[in-house]
N, C-alpha and C positions, 0 to 999 in steps of 0.2 A: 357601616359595614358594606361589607362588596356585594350580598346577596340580597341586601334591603329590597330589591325592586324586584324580585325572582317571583315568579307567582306559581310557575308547574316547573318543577326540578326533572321533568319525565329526559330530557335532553343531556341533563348533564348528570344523571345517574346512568342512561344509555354508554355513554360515553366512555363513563368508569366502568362500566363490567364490559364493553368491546375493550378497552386498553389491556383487562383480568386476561378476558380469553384469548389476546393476541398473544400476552405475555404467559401465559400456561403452557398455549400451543405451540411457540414458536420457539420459547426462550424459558422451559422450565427449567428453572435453578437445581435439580436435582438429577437432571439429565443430561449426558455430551450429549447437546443438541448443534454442535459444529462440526460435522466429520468432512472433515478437506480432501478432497482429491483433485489430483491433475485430470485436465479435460480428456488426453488419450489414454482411452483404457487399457491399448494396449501396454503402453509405460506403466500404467498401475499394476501391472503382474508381474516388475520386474521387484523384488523383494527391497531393495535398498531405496526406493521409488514410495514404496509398499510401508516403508518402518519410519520415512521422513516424514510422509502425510499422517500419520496415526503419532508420530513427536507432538507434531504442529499442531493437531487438532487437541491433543492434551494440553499444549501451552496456552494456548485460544481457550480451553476448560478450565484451565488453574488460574488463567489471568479473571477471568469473568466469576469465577467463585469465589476470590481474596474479597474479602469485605472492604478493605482500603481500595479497593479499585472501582467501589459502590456501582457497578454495573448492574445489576436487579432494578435499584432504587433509580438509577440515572434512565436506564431503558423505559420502566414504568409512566415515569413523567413526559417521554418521548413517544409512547403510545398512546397518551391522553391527548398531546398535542395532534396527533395524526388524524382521528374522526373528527375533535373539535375545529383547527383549523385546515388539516388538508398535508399538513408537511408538517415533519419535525427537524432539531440539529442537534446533534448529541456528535460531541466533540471526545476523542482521543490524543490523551496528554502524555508524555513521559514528565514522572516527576520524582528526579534522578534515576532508581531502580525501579520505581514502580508505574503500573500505567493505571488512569485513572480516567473515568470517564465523567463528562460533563453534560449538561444540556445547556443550551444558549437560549434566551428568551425571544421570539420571534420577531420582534419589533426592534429586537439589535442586527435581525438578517436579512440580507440581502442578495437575491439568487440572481445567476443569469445564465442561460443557455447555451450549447453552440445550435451548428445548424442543423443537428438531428431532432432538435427538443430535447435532449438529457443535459440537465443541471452540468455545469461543467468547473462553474465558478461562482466562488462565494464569496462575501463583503460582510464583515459584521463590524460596527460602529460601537464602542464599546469608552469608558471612565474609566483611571484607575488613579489614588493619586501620587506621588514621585514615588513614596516609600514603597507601594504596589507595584507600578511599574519596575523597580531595582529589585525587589525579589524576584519577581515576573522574568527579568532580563536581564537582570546583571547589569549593576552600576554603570561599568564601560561600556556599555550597548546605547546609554541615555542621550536623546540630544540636549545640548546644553541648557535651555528652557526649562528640561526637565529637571537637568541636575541641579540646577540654582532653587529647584523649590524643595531638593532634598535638605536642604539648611535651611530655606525659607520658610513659606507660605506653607507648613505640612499636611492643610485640610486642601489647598488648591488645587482642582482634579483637572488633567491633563484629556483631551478627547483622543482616542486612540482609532485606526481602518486596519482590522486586520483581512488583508485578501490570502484566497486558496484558490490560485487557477493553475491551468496547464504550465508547464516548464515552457514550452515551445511560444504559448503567448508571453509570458515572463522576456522572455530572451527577444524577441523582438519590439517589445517596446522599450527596453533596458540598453537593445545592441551586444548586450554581455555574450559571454562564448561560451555554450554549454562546455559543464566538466561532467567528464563520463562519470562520477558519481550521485549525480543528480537524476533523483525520482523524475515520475510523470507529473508531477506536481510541485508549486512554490507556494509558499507558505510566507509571505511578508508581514510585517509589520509597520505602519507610518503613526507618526504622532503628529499631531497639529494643537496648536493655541487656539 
């Protein structure tokens, strides 16, 4: 067992009731606790300004109350991590209609900076095996390694780098050309053997 050698639990009971009252205070399930506004308040008195943000801030309500989108349960876990280790990752998915939130285990992440010290880009090293990766991505997304162990090898698990950095760093080590529809952010996927 993992707790065999545990001798005062005073730390990691500490722990769970800071995660209780981060998550009561911050994120009670019972409360819009996300009310959005635009940073100029004067814009906020303009009524159609006024009824977009109070949309948004219901749909941020509706999405984090749906029980399929385990946000409670996924946040909870992501506040344990924060006293225990210092940082949490709680990832946001679309999965088709719905969005769903995750947590990442911490020894799959990996941070890095830019030059203000704000986290800017993340690395999480992650298994999945062919049949995972094809739900995950869709068949034709697969590199060929992969797809040979969709008929092959079905337990042989593929190592996956998923990166989330700036578009702007993207774009220059790619050379690509931004397309005016791209976010602040790139979101990749590499597979390796």
């Amino acid at each position: 067992r993992r707790d065999e050698e545990v001798f005062d639990t005073t730390a990691t009971r500490a722990a769970a009731t800071l995660a209780s009252i981060l998550q009561s205070k911050l994120t009670t399930p019972g409360e819009k606790w996300a009310l959005l506004r635009h940073p100029d308040a004067e814009l906020m008195e303009v009524d159609e300004v006024k009824k977009f943000y109070e949309k948004l801030s219901n749909m941020v309500y509706a999405v984090t109350k749906d029980s399929d989108s385990q946000f409670y349960q996924r946040n909870h876990e992501m506040l344990l991590d924060l006293p225990t280790f210092g940082t949490g990752a709680m990832f946001i998915l679309e999965d088709g209609d719905d969005i769903v939130f995750q947590n990442r285990k911490l020894p799959e992440i990996y941070c890095d900076e830019n030059n203000k010290g704000v986290i800017d880009t993340l690395y999480r090293e992650f298994e999945f095996t062919a049949r995972q990766a094809a739900q995950e991505f869709g068949e034709e997304q697969l590199g060929p390694f992969v797809k040979a162990d969709l008929t092959g090898d079905a337990a042989e698990k593929t190592q996956f780098i998923h990166v989330l950095l700036p578009t702007e760093d993207y774009l220059r080590m790619t050379g690509e050309v931004k397309d005016f529809k791209e976010g602040e952010y790139k979101s990749v996927y590499i597979s390796r053997k």
